[in-house]
C-alpha positions as CSV (number, residue, x, y, z in Angstrom):
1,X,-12.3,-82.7,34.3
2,X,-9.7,-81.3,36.2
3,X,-12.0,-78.7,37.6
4,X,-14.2,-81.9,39.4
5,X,-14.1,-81.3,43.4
6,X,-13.4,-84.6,44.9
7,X,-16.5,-84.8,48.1
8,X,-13.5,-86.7,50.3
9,X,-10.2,-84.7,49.9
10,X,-12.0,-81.6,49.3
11,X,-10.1,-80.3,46.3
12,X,-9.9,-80.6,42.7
13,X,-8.5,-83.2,40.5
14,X,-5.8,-80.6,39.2
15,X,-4.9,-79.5,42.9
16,X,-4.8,-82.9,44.2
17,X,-2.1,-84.0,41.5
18,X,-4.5,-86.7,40.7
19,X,-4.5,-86.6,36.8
20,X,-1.4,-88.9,35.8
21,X,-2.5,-89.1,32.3
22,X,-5.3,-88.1,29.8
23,X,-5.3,-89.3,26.3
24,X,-7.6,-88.7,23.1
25,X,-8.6,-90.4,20.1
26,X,-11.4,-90.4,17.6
27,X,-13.7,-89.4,20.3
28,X,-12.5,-91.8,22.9
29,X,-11.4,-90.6,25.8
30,X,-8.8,-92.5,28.6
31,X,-7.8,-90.6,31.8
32,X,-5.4,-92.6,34.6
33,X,-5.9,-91.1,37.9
34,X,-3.7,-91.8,40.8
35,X,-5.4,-90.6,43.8
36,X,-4.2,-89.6,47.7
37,X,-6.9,-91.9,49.3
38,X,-8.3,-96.0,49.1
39,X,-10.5,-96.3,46.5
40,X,-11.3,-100.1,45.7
41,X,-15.1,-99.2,46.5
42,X,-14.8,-95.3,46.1
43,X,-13.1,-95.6,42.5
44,X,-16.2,-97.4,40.7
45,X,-18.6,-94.0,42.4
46,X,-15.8,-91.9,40.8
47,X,-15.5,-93.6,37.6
48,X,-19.2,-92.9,36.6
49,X,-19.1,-89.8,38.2
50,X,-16.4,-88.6,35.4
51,X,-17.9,-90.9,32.6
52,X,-21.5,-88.5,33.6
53,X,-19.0,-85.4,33.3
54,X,-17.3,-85.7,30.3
55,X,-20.1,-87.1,28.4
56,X,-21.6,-83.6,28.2
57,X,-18.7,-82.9,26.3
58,X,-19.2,-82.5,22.7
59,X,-17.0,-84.9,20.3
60,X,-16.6,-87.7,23.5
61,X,-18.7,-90.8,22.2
62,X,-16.2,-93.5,24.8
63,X,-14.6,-92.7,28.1
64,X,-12.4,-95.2,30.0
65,X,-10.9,-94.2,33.7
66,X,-8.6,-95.6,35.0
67,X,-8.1,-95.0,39.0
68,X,-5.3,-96.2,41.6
69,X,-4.4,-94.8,44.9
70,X,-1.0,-93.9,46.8
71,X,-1.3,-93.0,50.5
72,X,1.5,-90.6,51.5
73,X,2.5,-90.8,54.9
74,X,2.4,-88.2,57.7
75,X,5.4,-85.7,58.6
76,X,6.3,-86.6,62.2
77,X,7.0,-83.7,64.7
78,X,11.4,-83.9,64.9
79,X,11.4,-84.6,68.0
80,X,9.3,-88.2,67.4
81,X,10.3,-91.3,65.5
82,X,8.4,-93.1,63.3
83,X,7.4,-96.4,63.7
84,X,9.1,-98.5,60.6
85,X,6.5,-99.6,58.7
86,X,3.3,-97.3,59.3
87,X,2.6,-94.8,57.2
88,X,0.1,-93.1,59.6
89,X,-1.3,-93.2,62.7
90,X,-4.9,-91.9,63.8
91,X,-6.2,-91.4,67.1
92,X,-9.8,-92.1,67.7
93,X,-10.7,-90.2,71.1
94,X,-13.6,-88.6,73.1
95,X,-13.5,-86.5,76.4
96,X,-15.9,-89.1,78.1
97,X,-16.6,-93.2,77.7
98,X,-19.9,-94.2,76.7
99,X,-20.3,-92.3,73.1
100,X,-19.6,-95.5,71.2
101,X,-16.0,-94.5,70.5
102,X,-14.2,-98.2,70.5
103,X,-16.7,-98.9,68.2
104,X,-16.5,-96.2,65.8
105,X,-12.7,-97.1,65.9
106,X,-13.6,-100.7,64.6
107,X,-15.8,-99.5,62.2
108,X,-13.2,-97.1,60.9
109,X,-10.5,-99.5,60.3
110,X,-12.5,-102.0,58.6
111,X,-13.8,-99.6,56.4
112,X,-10.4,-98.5,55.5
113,X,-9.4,-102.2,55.0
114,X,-12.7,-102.4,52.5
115,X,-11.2,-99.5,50.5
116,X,-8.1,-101.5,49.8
117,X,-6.0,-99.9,52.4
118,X,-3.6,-101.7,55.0
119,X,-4.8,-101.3,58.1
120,X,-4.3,-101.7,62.1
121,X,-6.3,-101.3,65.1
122,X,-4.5,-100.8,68.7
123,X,-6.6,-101.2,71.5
124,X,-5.3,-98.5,73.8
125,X,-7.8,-98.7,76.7
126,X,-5.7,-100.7,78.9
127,X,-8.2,-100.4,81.7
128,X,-11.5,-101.9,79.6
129,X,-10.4,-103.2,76.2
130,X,-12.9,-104.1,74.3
131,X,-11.7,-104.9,70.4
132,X,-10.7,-108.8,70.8
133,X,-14.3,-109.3,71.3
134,X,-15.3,-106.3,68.8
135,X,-13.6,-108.3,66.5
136,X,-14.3,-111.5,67.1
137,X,-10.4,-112.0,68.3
138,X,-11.6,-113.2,71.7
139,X,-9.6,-116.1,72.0
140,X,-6.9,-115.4,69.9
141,X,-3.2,-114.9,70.8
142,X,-0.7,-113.0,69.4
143,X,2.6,-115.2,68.6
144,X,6.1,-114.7,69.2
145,X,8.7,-115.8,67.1
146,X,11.7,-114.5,68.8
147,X,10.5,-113.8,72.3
148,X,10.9,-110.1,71.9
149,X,8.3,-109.0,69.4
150,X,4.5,-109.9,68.6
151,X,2.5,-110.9,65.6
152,X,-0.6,-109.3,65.4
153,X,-4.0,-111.2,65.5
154,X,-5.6,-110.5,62.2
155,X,-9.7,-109.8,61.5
156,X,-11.6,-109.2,58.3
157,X,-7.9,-108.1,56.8
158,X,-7.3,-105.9,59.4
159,X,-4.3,-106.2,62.0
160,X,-5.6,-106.1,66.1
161,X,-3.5,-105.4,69.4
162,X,-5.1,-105.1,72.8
163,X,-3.8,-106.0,76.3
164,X,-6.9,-107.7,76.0
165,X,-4.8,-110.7,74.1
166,X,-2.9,-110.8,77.4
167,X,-4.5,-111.0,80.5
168,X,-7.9,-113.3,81.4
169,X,-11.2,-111.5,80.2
170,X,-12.2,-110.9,83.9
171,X,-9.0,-109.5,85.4
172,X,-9.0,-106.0,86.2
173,X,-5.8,-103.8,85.3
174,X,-5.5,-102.0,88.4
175,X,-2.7,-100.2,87.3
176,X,-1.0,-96.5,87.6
177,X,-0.6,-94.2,85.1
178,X,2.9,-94.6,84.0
179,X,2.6,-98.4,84.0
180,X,-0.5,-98.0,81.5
181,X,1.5,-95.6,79.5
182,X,4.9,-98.0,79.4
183,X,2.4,-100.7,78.4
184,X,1.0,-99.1,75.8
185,X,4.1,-98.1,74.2
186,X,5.7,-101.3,74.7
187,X,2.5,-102.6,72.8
188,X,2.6,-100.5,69.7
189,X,6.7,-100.9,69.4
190,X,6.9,-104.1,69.8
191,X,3.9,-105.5,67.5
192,X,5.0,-107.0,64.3
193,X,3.0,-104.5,62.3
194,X,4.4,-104.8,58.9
195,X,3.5,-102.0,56.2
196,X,0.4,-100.1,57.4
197,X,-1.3,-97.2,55.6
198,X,-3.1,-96.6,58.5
199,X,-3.2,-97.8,62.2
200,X,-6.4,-96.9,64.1
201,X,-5.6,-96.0,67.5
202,X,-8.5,-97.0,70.1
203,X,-8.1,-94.0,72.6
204,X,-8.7,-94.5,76.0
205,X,-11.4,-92.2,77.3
206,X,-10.8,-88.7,79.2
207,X,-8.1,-86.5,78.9
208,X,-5.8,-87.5,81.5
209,X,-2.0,-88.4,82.1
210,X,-2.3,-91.3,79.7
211,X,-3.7,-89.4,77.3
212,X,-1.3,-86.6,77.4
213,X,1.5,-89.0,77.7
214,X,0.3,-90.9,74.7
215,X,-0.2,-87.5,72.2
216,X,3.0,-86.3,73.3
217,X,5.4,-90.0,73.1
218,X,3.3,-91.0,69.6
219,X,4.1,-89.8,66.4
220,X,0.4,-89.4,65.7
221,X,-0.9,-88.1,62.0
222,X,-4.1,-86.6,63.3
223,X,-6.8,-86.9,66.0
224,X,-10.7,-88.2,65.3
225,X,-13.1,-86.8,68.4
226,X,-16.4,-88.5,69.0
227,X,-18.9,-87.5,70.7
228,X,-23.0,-87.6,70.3
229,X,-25.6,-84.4,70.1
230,X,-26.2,-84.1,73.6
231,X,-24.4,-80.9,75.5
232,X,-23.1,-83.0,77.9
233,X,-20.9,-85.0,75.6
234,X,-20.2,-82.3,73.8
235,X,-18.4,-80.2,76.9
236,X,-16.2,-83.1,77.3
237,X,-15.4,-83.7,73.3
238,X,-14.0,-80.1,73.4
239,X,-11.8,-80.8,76.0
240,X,-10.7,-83.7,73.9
241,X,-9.8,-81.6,71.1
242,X,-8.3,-78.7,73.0
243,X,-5.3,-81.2,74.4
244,X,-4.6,-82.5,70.8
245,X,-4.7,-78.7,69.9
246,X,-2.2,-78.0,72.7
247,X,0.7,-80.6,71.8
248,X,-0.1,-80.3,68.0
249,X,-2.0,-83.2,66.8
250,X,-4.2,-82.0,63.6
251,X,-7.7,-82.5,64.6
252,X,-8.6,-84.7,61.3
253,X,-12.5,-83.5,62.4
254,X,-15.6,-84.4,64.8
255,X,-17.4,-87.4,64.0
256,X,-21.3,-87.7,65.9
257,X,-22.4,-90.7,67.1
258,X,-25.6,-91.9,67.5
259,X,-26.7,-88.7,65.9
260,X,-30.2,-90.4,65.4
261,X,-31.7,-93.4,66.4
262,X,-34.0,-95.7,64.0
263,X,-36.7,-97.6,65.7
264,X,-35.8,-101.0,64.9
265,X,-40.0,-101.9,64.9
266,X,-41.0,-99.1,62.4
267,X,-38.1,-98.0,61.1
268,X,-39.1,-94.4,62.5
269,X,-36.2,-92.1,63.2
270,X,-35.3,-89.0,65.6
271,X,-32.8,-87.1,67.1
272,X,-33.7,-88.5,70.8
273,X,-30.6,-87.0,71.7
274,X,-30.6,-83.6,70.1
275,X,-29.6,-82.3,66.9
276,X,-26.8,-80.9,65.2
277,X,-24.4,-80.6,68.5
278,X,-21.6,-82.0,66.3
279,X,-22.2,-79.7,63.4
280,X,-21.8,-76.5,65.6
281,X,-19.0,-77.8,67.4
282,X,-16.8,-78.4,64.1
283,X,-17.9,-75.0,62.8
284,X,-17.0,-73.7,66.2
285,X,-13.4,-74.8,66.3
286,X,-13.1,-74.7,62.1
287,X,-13.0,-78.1,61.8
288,X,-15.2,-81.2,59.7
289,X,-17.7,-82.8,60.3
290,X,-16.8,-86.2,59.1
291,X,-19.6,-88.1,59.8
292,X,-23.3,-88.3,61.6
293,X,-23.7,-92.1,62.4
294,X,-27.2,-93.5,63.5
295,X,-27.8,-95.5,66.7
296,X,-29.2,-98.1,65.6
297,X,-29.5,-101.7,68.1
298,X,-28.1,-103.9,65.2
299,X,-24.6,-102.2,65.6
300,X,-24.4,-103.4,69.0
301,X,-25.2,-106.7,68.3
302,X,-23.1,-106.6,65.6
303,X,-20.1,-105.5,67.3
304,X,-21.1,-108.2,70.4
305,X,-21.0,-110.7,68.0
306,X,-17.4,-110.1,66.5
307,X,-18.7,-109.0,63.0
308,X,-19.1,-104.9,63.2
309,X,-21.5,-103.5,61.0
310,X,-19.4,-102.6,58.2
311,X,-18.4,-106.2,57.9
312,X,-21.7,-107.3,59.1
313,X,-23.9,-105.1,56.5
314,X,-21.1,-103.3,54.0
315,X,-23.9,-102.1,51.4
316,X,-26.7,-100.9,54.1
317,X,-27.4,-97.8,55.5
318,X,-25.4,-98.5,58.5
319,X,-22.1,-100.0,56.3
320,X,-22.3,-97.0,54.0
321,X,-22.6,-94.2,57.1
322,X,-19.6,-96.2,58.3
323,X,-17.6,-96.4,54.9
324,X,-18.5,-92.2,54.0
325,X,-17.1,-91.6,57.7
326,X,-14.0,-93.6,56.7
327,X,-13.5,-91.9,53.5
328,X,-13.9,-88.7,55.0
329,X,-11.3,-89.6,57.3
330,X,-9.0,-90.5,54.9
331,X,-9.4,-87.8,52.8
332,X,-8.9,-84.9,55.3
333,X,-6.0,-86.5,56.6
334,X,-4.9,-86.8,52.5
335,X,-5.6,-82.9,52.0
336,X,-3.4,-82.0,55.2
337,X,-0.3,-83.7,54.0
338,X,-1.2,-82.3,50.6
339,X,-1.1,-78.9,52.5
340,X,2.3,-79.5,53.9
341,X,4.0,-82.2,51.7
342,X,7.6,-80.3,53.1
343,X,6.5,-81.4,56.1
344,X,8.3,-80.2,59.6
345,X,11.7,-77.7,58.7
346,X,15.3,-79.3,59.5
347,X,17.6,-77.1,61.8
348,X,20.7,-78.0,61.4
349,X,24.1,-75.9,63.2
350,X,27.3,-75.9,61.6
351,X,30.3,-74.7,62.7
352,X,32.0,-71.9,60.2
């Protein structure tokens, strides 16, 4: 059993630590497994996964799993300090707008929620946010109980912050750079957040000051590009992932959005936008390819109409692409702090 290759964290029951305790009697077999990632929904697929494994062995006539979940938190780069409360915090960015990335954010997090995990979603495109509505959060407010700090609108369990709570739905931010950034900052440090195993960051789009500013001023875990098939999106998502190379946010992997399209008449379905552009790209740059989600006109109207698609339809085609992209997510950012559970090295000077 130990040998089984989890398909999220990419690594084996024994190397994931995940076997806390295995016991046998007369033929019957219970196993306690403590695993890196959220598993409400996941840990039922596991469960008969292992029951179909050990089966085959001869003598087992009962087998009984037991599985929970523990989700370590990120090391932050010394020269960052964490945000008290959040365990880790995941950027979801692309090199252009248009490629369905604030979507994909929403979809994320709720997913994340679904698996039993504590989750957040900050809106940080100051210029167009876009998640109150997402989320059905349009005219919601976030509270103040001591003038200095904010409580979070919640959604389908999951904590939202956006400008967007703050400002009329028709006023444009015409704002500078280092305004957006201070407002941004000020938004994420002074939200009411409470304990969070993950908080979805909604990038803005590009690779500009903000963004820069943002990677750099963040204590980020890891980085989630998006981009579609087409050349031209993926030129831009490179650029995306070069600047989280260059200040050293892990690049948690590439996820392609509207990969296909299904013909909401028919049900037919094609790459109208080419073919495996997100594939090449993560084998390009050695990282994973987390996810290929569908474009599909029911995930705009879900997401228009405040219930996204994995809230909307959780057990469709759709919710599942969603949930397997989450779980991905999760479990590459699970196997990198697996990697390096010393996390960064302390310099210290003493005088002798």
């Amino acid at each position: 059993m130990g040998s089984y290759r989890d398909p999220y964290v990419g690594l084996t029951l024994d190397e994931m630590g995940a076997i806390s305790a295995v016991r046998v009697e007369k033929g019957r077999v219970e196993v306690s497994l403590r695993l890196p990632i959220p598993a409400r929904r996941y840990g039922t697929e596991l469960m008969d996964a292992l029951k179909a494994l050990v089966q085959k062995i001869d003598g087992v006539s009962e087998i009984d799993v037991q599985v929970s979940w523990e989700v370590a938190a990120r090391p932050v780069k010394q020269n960052l300090k964490r945000i008290q409360g959040i365990r880790n915090i995941v950027a979801v960015a692309s090199g252009k707008g248009g490629v369905g990335k604030s979507t994909t954010a929403a979809n994320l997090a709720l997913a994340l929620a679904q698996e039993g995990a504590a989750a957040g979603l900050l809106d940080a495109d100051i210029y167009g946010p876009s998640q109150p509505m997402m989320m059905g959060l349009s005219k919601e407010r976030p509270t103040s109980p001591d003038q200095r700090s904010m409580i979070a609108p919640t959604a389908h369990g999951v904590k939202v912050m956006s400008i967007g709570f703050l400002i009329d739905e028709e006023q444009p931010m015409v704002w500078r750079g280092p305004m957006v950034t201070q407002a941004l900052v000020q938004l994420l440090e002074t939200t009411q957040w409470g304990d969070l195993d993950y908080l979805i960051v909604d990038m803005p789009p590009g690779t500009g000051d903000t963004q820069l500013t943002l990677s750099q001023r963040v204590p980020l875990s890891g980085a989630v590009i998006v981009s579609t098939p087409q050349d031209i999106a993926l030129l831009d998502a490179r650029k995306g992932l070069r600047m989280f190379q260059k200040v050293e946010v892990p690049v948690l992997g590439i996820v392609e959005n509207m990969s296909t399209h299904i013909c909401s008449k028919c049900g037919h379905e094609e790459h109208i936008f080419g073919a495996g552009g997100g594939r090449r790209m993560a084998e390009q740059y050695g990282v994973q390819l987390l996810g290929e989600l569908p474009l599909d006109i029911r995930i705009r109207e879900q997401t228009d109409s405040g219930r996204p698609t994995v809230i909307a339809e959780p057990d469709s085609r759709l919710g599942r692409a969603y949930r397997d992209f989450a779980r991905h997510t999760a479990g590459s950012l699970a196997r990198a702090n697996l990697a390096s559970p010393q996390g960064f090295p302390t310099i210290s000077v003493e005088d002798n």
